[in-house]
N, CA, C and O atoms as CSV, one atom per row, in Angstrom:
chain,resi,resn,atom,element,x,y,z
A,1,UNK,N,N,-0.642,28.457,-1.842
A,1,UNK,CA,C,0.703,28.330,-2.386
A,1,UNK,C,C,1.386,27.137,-1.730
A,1,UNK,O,O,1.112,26.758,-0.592
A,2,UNK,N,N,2.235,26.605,-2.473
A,2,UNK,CA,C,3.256,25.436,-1.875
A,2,UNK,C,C,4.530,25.259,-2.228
A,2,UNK,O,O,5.064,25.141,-3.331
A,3,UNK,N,N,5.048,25.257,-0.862
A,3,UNK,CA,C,6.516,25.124,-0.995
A,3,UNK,C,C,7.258,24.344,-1.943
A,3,UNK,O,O,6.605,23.486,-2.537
A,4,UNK,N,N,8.720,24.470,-2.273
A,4,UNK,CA,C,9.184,23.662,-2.790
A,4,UNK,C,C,9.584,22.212,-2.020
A,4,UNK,O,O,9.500,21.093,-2.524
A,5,UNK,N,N,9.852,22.407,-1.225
A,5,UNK,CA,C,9.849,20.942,-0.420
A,5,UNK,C,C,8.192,20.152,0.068
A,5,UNK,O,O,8.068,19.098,0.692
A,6,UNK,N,N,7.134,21.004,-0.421
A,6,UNK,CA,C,5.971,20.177,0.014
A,6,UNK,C,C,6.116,19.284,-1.484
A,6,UNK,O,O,6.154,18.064,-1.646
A,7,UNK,N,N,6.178,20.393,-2.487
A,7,UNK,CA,C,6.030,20.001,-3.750
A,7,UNK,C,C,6.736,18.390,-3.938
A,7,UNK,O,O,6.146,17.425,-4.422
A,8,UNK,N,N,8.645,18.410,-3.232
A,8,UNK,CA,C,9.008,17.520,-3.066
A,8,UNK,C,C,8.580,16.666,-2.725
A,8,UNK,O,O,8.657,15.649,-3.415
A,9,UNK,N,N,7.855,16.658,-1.373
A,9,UNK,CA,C,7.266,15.491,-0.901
A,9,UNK,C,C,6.272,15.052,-1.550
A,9,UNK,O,O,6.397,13.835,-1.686
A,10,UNK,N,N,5.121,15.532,-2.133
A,10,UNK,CA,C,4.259,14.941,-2.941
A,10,UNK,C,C,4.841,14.195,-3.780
A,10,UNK,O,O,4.238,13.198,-4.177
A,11,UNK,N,N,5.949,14.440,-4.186
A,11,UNK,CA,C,6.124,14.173,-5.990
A,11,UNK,C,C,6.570,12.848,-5.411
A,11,UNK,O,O,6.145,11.805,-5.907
A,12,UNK,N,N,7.474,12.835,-4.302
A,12,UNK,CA,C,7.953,10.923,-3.928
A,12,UNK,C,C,6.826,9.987,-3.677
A,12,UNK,O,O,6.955,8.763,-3.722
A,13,UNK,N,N,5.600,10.674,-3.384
A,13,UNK,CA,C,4.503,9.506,-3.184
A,13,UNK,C,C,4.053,8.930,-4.726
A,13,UNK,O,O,3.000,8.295,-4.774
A,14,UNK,N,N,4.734,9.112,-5.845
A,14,UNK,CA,C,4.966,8.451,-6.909
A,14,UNK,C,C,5.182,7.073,-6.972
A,14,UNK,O,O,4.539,6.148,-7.469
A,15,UNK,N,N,6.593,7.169,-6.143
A,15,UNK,CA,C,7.362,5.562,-5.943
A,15,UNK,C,C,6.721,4.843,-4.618
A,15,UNK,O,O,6.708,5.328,-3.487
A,16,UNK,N,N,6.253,3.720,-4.973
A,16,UNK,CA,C,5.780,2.869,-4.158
A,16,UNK,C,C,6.143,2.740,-2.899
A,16,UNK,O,O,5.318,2.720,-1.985
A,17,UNK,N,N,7.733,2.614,-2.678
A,17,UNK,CA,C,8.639,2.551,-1.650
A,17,UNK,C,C,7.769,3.952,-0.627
A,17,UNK,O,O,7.182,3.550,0.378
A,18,UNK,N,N,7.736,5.020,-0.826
A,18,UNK,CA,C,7.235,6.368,0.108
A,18,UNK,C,C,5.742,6.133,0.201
A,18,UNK,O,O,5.291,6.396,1.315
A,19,UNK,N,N,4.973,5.758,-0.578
A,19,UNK,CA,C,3.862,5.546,-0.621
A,19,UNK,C,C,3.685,4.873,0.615
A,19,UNK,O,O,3.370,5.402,1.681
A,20,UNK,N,N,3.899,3.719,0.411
A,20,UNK,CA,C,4.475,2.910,1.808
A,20,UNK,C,C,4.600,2.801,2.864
A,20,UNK,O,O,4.001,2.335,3.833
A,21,UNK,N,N,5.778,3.458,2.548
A,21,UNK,CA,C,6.459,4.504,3.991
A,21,UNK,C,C,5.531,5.293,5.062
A,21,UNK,O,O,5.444,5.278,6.290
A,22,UNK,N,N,4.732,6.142,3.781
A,22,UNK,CA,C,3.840,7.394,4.434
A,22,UNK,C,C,2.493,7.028,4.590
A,22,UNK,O,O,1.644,7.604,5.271
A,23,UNK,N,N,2.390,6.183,4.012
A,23,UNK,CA,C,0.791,5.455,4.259
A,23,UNK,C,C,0.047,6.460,3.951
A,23,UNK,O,O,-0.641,7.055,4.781
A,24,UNK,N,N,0.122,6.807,2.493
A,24,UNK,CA,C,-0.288,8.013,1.464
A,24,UNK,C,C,-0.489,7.000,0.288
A,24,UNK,O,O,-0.037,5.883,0.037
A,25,UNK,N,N,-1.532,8.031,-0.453
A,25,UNK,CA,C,-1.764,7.107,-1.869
A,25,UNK,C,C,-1.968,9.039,-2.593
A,25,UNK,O,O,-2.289,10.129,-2.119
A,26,UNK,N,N,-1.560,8.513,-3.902
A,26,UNK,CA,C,-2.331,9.796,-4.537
A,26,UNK,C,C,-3.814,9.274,-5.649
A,26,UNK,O,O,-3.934,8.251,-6.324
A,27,UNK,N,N,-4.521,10.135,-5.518
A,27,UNK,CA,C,-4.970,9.625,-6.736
A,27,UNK,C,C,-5.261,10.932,-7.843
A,27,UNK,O,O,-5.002,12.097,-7.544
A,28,UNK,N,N,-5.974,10.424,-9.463
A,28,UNK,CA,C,-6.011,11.953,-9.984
A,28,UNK,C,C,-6.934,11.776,-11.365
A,28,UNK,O,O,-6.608,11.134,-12.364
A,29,UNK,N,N,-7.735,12.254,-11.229
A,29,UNK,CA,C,-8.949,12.946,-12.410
A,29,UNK,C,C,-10.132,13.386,-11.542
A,29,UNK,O,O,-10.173,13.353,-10.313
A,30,UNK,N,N,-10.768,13.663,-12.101
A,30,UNK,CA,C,-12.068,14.832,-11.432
A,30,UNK,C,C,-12.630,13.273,-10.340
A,30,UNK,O,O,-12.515,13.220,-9.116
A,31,UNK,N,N,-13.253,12.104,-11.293
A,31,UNK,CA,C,-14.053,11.271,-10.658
A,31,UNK,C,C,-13.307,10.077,-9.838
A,31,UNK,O,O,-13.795,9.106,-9.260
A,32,UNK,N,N,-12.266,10.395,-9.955
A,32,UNK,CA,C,-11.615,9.274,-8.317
A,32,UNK,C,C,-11.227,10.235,-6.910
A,32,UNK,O,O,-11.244,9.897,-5.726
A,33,UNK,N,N,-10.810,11.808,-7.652
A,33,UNK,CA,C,-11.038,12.729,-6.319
A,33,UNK,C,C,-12.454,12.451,-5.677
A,33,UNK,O,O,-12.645,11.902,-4.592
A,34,UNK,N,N,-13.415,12.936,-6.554
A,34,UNK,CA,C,-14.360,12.961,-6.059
A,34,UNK,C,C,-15.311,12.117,-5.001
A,34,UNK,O,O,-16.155,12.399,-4.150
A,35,UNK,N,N,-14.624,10.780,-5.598
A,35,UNK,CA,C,-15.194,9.209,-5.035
A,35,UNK,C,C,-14.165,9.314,-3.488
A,35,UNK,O,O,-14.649,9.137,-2.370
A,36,UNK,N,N,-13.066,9.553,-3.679
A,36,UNK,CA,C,-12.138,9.582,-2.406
A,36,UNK,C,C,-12.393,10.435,-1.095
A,36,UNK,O,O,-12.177,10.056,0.056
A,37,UNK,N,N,-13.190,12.388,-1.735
A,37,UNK,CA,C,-13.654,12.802,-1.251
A,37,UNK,C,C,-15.222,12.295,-0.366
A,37,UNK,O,O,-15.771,12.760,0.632
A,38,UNK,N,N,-15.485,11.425,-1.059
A,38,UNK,CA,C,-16.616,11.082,-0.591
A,38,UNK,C,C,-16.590,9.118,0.112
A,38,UNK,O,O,-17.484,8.275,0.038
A,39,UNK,N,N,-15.345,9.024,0.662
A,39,UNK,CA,C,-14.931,7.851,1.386
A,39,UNK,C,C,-14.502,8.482,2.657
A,39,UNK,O,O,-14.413,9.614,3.132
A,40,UNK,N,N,-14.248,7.110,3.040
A,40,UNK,CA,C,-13.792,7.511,4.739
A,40,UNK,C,C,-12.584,7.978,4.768
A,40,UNK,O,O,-12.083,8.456,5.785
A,41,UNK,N,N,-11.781,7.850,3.232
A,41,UNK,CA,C,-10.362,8.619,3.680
A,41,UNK,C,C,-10.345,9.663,4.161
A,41,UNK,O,O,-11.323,10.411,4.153
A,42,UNK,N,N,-8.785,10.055,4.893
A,42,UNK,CA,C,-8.631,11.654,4.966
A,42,UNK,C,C,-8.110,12.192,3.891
A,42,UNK,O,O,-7.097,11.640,3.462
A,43,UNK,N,N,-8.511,13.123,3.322
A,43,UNK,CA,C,-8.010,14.042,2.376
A,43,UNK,C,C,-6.905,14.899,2.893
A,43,UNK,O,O,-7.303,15.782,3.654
A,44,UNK,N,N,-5.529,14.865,2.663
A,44,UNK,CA,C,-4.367,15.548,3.194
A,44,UNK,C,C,-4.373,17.198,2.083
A,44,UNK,O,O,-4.220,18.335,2.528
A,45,UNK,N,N,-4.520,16.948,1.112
A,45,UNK,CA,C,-4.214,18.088,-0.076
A,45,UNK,C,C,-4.599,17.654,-1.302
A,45,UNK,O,O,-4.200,16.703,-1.973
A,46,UNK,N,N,-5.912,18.957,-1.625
A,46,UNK,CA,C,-6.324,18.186,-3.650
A,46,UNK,C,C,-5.620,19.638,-4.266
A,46,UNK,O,O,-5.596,20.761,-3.763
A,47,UNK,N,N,-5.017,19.093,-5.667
A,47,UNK,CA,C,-4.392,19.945,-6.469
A,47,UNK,C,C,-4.763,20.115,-8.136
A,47,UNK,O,O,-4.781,19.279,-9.039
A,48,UNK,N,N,-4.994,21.295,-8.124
A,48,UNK,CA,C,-5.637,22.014,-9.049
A,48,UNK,C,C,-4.808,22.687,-9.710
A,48,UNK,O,O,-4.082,23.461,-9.085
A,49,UNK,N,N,-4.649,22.552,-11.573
A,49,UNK,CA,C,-3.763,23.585,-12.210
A,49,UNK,C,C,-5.452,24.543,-12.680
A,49,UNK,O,O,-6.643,24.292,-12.860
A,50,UNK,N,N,-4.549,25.650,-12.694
A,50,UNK,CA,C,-5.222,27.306,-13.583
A,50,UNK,C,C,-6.269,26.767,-14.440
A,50,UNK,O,O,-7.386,27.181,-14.130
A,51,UNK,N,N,-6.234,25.934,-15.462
A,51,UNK,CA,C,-6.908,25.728,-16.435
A,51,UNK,C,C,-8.119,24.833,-15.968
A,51,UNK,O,O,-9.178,24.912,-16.592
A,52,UNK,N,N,-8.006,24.046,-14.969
A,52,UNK,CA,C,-8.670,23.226,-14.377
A,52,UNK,C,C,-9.981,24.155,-13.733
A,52,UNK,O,O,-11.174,24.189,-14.033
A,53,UNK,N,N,-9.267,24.795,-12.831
A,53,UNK,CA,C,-10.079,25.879,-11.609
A,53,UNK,C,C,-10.656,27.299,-12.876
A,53,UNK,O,O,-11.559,28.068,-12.547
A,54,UNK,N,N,-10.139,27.379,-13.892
A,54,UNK,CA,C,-11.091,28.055,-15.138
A,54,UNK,C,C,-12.583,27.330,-16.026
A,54,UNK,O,O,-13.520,27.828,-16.651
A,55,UNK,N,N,-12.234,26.142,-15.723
A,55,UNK,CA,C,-13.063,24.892,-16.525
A,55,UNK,C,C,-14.059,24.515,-15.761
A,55,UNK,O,O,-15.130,24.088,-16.193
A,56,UNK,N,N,-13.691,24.682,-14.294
A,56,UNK,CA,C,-14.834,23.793,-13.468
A,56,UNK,C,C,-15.002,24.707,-12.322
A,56,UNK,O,O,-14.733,24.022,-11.335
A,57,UNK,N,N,-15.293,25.838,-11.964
A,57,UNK,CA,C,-15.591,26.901,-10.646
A,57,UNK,C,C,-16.607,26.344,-9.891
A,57,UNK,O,O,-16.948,26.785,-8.793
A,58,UNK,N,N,-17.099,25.390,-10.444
A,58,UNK,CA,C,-18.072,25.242,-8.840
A,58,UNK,C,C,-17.626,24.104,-8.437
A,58,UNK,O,O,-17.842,23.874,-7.247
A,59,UNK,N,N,-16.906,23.066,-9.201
A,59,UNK,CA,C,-16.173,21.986,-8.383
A,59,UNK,C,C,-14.959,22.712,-7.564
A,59,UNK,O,O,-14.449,22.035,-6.672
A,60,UNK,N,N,-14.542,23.790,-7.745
A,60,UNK,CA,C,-13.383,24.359,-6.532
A,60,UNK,C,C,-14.273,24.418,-5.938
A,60,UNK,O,O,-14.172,23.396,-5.259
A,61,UNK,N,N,-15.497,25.065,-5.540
A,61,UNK,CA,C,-16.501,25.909,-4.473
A,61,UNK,C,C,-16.805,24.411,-3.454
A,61,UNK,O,O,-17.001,24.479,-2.241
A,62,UNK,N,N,-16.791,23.369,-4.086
A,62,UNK,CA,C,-16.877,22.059,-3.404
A,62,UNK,C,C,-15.866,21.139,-2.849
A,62,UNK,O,O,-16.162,20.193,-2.120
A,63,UNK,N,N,-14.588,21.458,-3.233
A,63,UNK,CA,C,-13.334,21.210,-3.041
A,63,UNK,C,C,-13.278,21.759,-2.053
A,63,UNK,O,O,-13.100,21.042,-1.068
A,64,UNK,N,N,-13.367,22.881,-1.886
A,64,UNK,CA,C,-12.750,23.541,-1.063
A,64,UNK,C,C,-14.049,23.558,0.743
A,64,UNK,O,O,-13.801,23.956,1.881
A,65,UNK,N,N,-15.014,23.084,0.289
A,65,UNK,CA,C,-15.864,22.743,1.659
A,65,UNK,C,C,-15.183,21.270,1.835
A,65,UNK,O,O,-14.607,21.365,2.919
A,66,UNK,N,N,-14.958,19.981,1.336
A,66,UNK,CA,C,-14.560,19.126,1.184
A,66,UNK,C,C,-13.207,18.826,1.666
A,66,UNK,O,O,-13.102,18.235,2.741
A,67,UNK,N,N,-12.345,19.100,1.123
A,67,UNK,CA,C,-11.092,19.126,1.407
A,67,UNK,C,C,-10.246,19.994,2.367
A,67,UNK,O,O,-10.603,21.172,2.387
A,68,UNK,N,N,-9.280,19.700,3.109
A,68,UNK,CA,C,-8.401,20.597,4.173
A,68,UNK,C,C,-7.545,21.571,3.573
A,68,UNK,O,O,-7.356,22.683,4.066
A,69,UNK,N,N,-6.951,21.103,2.360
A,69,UNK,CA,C,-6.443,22.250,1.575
A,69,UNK,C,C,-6.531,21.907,0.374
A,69,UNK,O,O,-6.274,20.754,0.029
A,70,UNK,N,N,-7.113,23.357,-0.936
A,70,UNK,CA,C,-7.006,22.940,-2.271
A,70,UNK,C,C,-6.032,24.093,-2.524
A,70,UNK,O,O,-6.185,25.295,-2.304
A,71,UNK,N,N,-4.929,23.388,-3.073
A,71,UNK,CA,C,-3.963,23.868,-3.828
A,71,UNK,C,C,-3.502,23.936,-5.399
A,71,UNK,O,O,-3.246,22.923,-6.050
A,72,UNK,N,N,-3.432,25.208,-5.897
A,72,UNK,CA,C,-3.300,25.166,-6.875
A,72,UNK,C,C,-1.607,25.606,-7.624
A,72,UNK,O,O,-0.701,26.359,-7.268
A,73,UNK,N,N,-1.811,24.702,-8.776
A,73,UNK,CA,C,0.047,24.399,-8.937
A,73,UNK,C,C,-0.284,24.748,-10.417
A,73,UNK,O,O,-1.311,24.593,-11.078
A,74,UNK,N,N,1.319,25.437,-10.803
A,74,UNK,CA,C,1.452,25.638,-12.435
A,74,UNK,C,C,1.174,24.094,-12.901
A,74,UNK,O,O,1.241,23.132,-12.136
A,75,UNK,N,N,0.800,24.017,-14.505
A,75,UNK,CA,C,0.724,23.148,-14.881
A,75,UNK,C,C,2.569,21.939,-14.964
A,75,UNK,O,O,2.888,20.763,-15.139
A,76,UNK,N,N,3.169,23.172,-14.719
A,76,UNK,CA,C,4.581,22.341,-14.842
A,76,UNK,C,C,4.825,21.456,-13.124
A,76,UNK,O,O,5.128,20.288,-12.880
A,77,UNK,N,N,4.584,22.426,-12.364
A,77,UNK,CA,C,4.771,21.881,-10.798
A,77,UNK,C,C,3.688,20.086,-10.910
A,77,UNK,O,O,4.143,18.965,-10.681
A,78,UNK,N,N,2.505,20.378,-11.251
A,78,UNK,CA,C,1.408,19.093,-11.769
A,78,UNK,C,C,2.250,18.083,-12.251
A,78,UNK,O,O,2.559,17.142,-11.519
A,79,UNK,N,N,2.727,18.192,-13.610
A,79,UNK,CA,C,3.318,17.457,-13.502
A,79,UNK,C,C,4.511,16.540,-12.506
A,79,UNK,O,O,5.190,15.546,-12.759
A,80,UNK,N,N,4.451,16.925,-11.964
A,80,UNK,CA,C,5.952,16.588,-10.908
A,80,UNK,C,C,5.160,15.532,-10.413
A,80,UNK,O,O,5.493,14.387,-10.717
A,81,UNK,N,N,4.285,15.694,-9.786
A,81,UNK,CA,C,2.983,15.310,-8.828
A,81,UNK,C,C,2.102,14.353,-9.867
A,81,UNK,O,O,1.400,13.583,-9.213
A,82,UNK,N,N,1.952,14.196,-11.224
A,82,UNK,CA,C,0.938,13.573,-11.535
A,82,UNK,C,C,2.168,12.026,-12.502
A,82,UNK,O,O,3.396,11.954,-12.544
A,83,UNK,N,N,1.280,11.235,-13.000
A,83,UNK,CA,C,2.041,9.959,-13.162
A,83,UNK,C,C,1.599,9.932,-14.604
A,83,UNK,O,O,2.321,9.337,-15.404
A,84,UNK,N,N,0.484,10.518,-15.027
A,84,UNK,CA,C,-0.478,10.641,-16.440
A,84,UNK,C,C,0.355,11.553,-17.227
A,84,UNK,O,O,0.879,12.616,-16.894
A,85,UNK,N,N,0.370,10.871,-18.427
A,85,UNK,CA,C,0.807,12.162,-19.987
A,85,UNK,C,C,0.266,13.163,-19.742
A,85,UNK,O,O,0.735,14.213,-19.302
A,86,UNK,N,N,-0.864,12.869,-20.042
A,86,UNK,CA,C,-2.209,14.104,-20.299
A,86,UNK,C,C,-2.976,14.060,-19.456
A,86,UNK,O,O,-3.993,13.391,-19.638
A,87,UNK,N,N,-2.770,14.780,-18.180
A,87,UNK,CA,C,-4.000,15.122,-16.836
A,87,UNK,C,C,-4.647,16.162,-16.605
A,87,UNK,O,O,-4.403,17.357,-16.770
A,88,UNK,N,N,-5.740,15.439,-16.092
A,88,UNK,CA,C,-7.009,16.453,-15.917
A,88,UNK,C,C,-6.789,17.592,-15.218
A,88,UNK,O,O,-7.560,18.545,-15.102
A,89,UNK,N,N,-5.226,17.395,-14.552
A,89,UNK,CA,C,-5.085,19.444,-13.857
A,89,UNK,C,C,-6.019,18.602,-12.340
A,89,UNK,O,O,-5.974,19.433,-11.433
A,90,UNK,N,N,-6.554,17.699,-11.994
A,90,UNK,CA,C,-6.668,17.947,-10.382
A,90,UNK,C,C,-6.127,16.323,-9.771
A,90,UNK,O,O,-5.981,15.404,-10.576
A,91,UNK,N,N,-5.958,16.195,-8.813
A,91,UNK,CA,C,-5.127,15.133,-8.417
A,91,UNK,C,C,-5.287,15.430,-6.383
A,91,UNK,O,O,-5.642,16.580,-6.121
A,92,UNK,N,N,-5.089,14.651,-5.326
A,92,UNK,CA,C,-5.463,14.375,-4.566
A,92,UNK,C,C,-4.483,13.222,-3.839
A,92,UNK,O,O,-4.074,12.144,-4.271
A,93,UNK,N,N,-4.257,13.967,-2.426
A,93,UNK,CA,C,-3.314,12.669,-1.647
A,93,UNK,C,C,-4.376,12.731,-0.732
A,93,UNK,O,O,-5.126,13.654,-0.415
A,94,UNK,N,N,-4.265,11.257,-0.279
A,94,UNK,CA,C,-5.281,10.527,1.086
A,94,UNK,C,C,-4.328,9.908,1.711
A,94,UNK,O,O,-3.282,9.497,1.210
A,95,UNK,N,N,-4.766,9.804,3.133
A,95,UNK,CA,C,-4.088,8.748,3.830
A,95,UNK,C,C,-4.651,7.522,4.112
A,95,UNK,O,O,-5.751,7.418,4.654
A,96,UNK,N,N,-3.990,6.616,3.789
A,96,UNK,CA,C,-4.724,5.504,3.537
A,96,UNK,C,C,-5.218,4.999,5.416
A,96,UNK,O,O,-4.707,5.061,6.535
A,97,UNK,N,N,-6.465,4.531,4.798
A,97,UNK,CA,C,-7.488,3.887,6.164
A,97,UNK,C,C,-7.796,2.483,6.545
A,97,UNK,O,O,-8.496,1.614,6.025
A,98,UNK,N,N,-7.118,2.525,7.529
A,98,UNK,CA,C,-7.350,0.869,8.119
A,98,UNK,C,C,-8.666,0.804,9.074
A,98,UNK,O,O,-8.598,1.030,10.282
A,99,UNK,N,N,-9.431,0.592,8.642
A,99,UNK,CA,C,-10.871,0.167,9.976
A,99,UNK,C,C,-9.932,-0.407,11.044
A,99,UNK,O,O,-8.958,-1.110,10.776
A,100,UNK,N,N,-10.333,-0.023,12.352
A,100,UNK,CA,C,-9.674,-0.810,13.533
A,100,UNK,C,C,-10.852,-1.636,14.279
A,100,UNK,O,O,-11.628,-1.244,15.151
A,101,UNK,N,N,-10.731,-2.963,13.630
A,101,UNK,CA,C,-11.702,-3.812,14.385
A,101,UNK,C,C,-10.713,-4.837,15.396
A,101,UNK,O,O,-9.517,-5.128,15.418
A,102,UNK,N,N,-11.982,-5.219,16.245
A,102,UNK,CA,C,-10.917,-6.714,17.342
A,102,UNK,C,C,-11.363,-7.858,16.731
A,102,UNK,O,O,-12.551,-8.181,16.728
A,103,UNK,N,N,-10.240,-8.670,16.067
A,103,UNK,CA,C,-10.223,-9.935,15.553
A,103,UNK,C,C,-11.263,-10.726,16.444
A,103,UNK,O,O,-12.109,-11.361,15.815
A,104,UNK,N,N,-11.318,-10.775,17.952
A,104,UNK,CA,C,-11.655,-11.593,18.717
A,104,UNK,C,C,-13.628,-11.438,18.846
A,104,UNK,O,O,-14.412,-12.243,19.348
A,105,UNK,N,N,-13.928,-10.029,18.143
A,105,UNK,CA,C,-16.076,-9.834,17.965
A,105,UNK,C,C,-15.811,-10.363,16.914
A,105,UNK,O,O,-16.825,-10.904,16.473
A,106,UNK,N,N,-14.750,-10.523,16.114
A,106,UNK,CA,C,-15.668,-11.267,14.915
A,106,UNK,C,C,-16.234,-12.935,15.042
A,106,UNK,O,O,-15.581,-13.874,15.496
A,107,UNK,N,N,-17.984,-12.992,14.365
A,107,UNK,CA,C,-18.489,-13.560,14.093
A,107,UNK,C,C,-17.881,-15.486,13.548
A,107,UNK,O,O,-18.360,-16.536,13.977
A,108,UNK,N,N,-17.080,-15.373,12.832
A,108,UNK,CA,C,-16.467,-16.392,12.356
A,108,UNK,C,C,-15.100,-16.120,12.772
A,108,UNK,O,O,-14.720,-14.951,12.713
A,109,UNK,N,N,-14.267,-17.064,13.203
A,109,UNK,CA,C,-13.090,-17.038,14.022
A,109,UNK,C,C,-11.936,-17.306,12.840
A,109,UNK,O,O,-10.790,-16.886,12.678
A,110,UNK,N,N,-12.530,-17.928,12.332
A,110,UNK,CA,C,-11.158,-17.704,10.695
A,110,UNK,C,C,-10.870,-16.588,10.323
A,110,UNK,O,O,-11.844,-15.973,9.891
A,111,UNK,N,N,-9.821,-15.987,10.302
A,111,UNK,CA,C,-9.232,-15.535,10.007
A,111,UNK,C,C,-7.682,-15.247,8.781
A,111,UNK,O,O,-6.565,-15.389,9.280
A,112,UNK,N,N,-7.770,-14.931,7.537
A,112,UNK,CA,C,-6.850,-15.181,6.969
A,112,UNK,C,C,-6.112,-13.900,6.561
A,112,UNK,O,O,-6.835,-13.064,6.020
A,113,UNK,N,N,-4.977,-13.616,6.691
A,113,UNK,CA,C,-4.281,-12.116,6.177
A,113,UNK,C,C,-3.463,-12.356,5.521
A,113,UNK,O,O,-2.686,-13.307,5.604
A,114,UNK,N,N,-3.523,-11.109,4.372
A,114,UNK,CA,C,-2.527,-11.508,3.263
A,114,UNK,C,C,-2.008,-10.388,3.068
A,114,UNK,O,O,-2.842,-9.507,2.864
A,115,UNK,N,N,-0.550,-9.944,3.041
A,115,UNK,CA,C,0.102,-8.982,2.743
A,115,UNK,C,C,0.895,-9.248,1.600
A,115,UNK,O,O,1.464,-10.310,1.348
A,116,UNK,N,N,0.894,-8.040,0.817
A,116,UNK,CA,C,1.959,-8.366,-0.858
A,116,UNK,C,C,1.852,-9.319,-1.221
A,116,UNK,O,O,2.888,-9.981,-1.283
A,117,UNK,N,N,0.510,-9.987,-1.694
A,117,UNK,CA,C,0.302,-11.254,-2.592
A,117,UNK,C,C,1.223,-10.759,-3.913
A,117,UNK,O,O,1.101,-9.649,-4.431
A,118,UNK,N,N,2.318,-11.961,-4.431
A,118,UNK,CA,C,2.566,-11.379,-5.952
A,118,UNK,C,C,1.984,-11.675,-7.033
A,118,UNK,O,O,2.042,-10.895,-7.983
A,119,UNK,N,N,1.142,-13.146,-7.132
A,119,UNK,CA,C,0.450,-14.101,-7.953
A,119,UNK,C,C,-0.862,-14.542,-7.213
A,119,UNK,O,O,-0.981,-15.100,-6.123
A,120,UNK,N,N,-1.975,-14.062,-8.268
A,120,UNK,CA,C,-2.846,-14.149,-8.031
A,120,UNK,C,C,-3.300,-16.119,-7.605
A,120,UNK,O,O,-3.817,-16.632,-6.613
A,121,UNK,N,N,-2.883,-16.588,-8.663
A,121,UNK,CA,C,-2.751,-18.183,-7.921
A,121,UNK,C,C,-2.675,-18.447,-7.035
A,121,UNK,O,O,-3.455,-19.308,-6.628
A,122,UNK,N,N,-1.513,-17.785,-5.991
A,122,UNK,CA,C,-1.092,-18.511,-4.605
A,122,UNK,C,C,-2.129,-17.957,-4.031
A,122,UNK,O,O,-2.072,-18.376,-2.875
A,123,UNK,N,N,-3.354,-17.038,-4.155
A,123,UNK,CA,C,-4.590,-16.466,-3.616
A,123,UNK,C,C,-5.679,-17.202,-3.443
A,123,UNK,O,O,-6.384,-17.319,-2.441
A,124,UNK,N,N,-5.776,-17.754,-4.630
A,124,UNK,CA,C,-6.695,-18.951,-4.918
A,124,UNK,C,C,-6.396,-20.121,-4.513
A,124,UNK,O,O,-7.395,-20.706,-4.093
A,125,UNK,N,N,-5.087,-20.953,-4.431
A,125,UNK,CA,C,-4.230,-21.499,-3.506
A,125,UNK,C,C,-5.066,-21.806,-1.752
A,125,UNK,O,O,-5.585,-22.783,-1.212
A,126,UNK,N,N,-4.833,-20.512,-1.396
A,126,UNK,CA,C,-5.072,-20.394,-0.090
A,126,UNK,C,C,-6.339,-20.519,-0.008
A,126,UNK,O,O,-6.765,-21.380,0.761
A,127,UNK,N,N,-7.089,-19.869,-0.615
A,127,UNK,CA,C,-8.422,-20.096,-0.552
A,127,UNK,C,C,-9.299,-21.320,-0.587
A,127,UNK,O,O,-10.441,-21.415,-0.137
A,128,UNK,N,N,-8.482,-22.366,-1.278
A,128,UNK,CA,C,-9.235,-23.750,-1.741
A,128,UNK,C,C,-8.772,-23.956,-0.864
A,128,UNK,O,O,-8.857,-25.081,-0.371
């Protein structure tokens, strides 16, 4: 079960701004959970409506070895939480993963970082 204020908080990792903030991403259909489940992210909470967990019982049975918590939400609460017209009923927050390497073992000493590119040009730009 989930609160109404968890519910809240999921539903703001919608807007980019919290996304951000929380260094959370959501994602949502059977095969990007699945791919996420099976990355180095952490899985915070995957969410499942009724009709979903009726359709697919052995993907819960795997969810639920997989994931820290599978929660399941009316199809109306889903929506709150999902960004799609028409969704597949399961959906998934990760926290997003930074590898922590030391600039200074790497191999080639160039180094270039790019945060919030807006135009792909000024990418290519830098690159030439």
């Amino acid at each position: 079960m989930i609160s109404k204020n968890e519910l809240k908080y999921f539903s703001t990792l919608l807007v980019k701004k919290f996304r951000q903030q929380e260094d959370k991403f959501i994602v949502e259909g059977l095969k990007t959970v699945e791919e996420g489940l099976n990355s180095s992210y952490k899985c915070e909470a995957v969410f499942v409506t009724p009709a979903f967990m009726d359709s697919f019982p052995d993907v819960i049975t795997i969810l639920k070895k997989k994931a820290n918590r599978v929660l399941e939400l009316k199809s109306v609460d889903f929506q709150k939480i999902s960004d799609m017209k028409s969704p597949q009923g399961i959906a998934a927050v990760f926290n997003k993963y930074y590898p922590k390497k030391n600039l200074n073992d790497l191999k080639d000493k160039l180094v270039v970082l790019i945060d919030n590119i807006s135009d792909p040009g000024n990418l290519g730009t830098i690159i030439r």
